[in-house]
N, C-alpha and C positions, 0 to 999 in steps of 0.2 A: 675358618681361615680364608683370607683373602685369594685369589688366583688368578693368574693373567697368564695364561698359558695360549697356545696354538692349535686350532683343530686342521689337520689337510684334509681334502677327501681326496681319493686317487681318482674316484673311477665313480660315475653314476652312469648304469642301464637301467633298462624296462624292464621290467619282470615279464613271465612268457605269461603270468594272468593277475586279475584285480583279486586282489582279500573280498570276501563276500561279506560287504557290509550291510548288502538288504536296501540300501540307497544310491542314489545320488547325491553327492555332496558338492563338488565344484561349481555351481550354477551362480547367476546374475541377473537380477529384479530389477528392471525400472517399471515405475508408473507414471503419465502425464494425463496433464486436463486441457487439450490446447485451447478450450476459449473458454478458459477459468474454471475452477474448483466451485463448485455448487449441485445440490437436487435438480435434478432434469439434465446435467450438462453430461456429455461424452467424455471416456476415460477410454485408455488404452496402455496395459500391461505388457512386458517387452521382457520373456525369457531366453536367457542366451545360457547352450549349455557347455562349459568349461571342462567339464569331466570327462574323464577316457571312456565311460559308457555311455549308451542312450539315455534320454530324461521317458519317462513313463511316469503315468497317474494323472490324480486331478488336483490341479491349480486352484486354491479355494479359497475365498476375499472370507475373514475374519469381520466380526464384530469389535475389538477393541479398540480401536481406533477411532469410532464414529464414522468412519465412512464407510456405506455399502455400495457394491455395485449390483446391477444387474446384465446378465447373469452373476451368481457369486459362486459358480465352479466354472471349469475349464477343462476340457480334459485333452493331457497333453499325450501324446504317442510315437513313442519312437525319435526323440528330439535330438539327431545325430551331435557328434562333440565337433564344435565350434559353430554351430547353426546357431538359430535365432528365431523364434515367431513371437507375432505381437497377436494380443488375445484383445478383443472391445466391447466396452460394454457403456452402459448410459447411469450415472452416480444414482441411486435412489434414496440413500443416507447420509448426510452432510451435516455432521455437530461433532467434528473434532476439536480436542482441548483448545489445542491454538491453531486459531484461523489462518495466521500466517506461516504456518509449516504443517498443514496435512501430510497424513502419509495414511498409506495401506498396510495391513498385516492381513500376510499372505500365509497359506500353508501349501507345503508340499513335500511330499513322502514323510509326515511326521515331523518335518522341522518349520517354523516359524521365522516370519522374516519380516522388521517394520522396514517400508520401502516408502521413501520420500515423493509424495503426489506432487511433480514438478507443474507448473506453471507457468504461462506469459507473465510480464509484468502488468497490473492494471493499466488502463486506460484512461484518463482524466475524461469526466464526461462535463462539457463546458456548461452556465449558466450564463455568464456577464464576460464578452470581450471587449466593450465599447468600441469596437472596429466601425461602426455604422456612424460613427461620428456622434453621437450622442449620452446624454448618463444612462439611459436607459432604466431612466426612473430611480436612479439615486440622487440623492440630495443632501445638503449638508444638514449635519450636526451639529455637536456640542463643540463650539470655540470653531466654527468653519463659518468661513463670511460666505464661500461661493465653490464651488463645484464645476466641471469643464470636462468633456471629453479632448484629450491632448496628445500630439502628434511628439511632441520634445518638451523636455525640463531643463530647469537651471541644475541640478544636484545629478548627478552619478546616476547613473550609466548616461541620462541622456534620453534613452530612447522606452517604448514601453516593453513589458518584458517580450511578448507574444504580441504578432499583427502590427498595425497599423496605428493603435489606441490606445491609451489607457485611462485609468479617471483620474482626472487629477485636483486635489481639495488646497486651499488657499485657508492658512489658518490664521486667528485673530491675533492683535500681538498682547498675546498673557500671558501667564505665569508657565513657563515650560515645561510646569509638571503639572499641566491640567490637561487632559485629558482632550485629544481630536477627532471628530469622529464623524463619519458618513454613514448615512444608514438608506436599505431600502424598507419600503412599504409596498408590497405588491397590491394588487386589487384582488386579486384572488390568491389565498393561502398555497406557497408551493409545497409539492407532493416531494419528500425528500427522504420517502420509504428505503431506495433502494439506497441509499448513500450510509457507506461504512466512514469514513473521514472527509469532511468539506475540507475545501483548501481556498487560497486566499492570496496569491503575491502583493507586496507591500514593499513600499522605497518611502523615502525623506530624505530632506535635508538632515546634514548635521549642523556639528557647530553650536548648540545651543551652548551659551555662556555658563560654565561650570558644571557642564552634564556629566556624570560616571557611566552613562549610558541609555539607553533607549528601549521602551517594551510596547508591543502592540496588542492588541486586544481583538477577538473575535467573539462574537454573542449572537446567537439566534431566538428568536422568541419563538414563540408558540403559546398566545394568549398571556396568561401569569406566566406560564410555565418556562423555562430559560436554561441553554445551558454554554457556555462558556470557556475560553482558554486565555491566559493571560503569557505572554512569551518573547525573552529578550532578544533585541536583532539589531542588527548594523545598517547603520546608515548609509546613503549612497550607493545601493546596490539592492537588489532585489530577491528580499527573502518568502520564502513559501511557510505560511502559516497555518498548520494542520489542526483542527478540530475535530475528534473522537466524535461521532453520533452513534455508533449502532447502538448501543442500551440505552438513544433518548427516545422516550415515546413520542415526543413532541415535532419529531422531523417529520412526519405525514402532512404536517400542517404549519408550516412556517409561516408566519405573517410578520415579521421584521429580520432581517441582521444587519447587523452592527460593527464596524469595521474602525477601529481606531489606535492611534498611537500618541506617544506624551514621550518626553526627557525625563531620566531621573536623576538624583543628588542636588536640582537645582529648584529656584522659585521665580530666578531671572527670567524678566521678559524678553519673549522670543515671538516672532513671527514666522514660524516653520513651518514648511507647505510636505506634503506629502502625496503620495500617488498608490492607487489598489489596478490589477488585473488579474486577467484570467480566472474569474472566480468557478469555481466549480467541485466536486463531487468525485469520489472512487470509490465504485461499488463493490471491493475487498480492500482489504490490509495491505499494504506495501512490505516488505523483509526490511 
């Protein structure tokens, strides 16, 4: 049977003593990596205790998570109620499920606790800004008459996204759904070990006559070996084009990418010019 009734309390006091539970129970975990989550990098653990007793025992980093620290005990003493100390140590174990939400499990007095391994947001680590006024060794592609490092554009927004520069490709006037593309070829294969997602800003014109929309392409080679993202985006504005590498074996050694965009739903000829910056790399996962 249903009930919707009323509870009052009159009166809450302290008891003159705590039920002997053998523990602490009120406590609070954080864990952080300030210069990112990885093996070799600095962690610090941060217990605060909420309980009307002192905190005692040892603080101990679990294995089920993938992350170890070193030290992987603690030992805490006498941790008055509403204090706080942070314990530090340097990661030695770093293969949690998901990369983009590490946490810790922690144990103490007998209870378990997974505590989220907070983080910075990564850092973009740049490759191509074209700020120096040149392509910096890209050249055009497939359906690209000509290539330019460019200060302003005819299309949306106008300006490049970051700096001074950006590249900007002149495309031939063909069938709108043929494919545009700029590509580098380094002299030497870049080392692109450390990079979890390359990134990519991309703008164009719109407008193409009977277009249902627009997709960009990003491609890295590495000899035969290749891997790729295909992905829709708006014209006139400048969208960030992310490419997954950490499972490609082939980023140690890039020796081409490939940067291009095309109209879709049409075959109408179009002369649409488009624009790439800020190319570069984040050496973890973004949330």
């Amino acid at each position: 049977m249903d009930w919707a009734g009323t509870v009052r309390v009159a009166e809450v006091v302290r008891g003159s003593r705590l039920a002997d539970i053998g523990r602490t129970t009120n406590v609070q975990l954080t864990a952080t990596a300030p210069e990112g989550a990885r093996a070799g990098a600095p962690a610090q653990i941060t217990l605060t205790n909420w309980d009307l007793r002192p905190v005692d025992g040892a603080l101990r980093v679990m294995p089920g998570t993938g992350v170890m620290l070193d030290p992987d005990s603690f030992d805490v003493e006498s941790l008055p109620t509403g204090q706080q100390r942070t314990y530090s140590g340097t990661i030695t174990g770093y293969e949690p499920p998901d990369v983009a939400a590490p946490e810790l499990e922690l144990a103490l007095q007998d209870t378990r606790y997974r505590v989220p391994l907070e983080q910075p947001p990564p850092t973009p680590v740049g490759l191509f800004d074209f700020d120096d006024g040149t392509t910096q060794g890209w050249q055009a592609g497939a359906h690209v008459t000509a290539v330019a490092a460019v200060t302003s554009f005819a299309n949306g927004p106008r300006l490049p996204y970051e700096g001074s520069h950006a590249l900007g490709a002149t495309g031939a006037r063909v069938s709108a759904g043929a494919p545009r593309t700029v590509e580098l070829r380094p002299a030497e294969p870049l080392d692109l070990s450390a990079a979890h997602e390359v990134a990519v800003f991309l703008n164009s014109y719109g407008g193409a006559p009977g277009a249902t929309g627009y997709e960009a392409t990003v491609t890295l080679h590495a000899g035969a070996d290749q891997v790729t993202v295909t992905l829709p985006y708006a014209p006139n504005r400048w969208n960030e084009l992310v490419l997954p590498v950490a499972g490609w074996p082939g980023r140690s050694a890039v020796d081409r990418i490939e940067v291009g965009m095309r109209a879709l739903g049409t075959d109408t000829e179009w002369a649409g010019q488009f624009q790439i910056d800020s190319v570069g790399y984040y050496d973890r996962p973004r949330r």
